[in-house]
N, C-alpha and C positions, 0 to 999 in steps of 0.2 A: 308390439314394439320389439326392435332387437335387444337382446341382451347383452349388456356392458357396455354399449352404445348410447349414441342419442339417436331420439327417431329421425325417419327420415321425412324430407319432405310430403312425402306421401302421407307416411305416416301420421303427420303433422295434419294436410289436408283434412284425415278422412277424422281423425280424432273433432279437429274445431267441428268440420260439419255436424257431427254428431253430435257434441254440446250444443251445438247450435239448434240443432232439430229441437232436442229435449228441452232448452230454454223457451223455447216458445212453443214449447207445448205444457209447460207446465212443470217439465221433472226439474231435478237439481244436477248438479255438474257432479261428475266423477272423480277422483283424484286421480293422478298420475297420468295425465295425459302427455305429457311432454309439452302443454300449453304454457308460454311463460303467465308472470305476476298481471302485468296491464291485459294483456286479453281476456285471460279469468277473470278481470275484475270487473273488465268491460261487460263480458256475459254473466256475470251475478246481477248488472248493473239493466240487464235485458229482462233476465230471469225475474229481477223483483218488481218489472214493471205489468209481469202477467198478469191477467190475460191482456192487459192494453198495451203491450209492448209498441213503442213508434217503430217507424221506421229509420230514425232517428238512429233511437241505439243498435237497432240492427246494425246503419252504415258504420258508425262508432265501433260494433266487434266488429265488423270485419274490416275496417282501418287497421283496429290495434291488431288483429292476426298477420298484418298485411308488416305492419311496423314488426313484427317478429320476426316473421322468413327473410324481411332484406336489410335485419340486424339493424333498423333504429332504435327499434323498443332494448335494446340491449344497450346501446352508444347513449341511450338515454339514462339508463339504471347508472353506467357507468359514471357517466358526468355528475350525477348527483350524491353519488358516492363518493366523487374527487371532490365535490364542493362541501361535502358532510367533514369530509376529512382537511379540507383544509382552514375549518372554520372551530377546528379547537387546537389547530398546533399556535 
């Protein structure tokens, strides 16, 4: 990753891939990927289905990595955090 930045797309790519591999093969995810909250959670959500992971939660990570690069997953955090905040003023 670049430093003092955020990753780049690429960067992004090659990082999911590579959790990606390692959840279905059994390892556990890394930190500091540059991977947001819902995709991580998605492939923990892969990861704790080894060795029978579906293909399921495959399409599922790679939705949410998908909802990351064209900033849903983010419009999503967002919204829920205007609705958190408006639901104690």
């Amino acid at each position: 990753m670049r430093y003092g930045g955020h990753p780049s797309k690429e960067q992004l790519q090659r990082n999911f891939d590579s959790m990606l591999r390692r959840v279905l093969s059994g390892s556990g995810l890394r930190t500091e990927t540059g991977l947001d909250q819902q995709t991580m959670k998605a492939l923990r959500e892969l990861g704790s289905a080894y060795p029978n992971a579906s293909q399921e939660l495959e399409a599922a990570a790679r939705r949410a990595f998908a909802g990351q690069l064209d900033g849903t997953n983010a419009a999503q955090r967002r919204a829920e955090l205007d609705r958190m905040i408006a639901e104690r003023e």
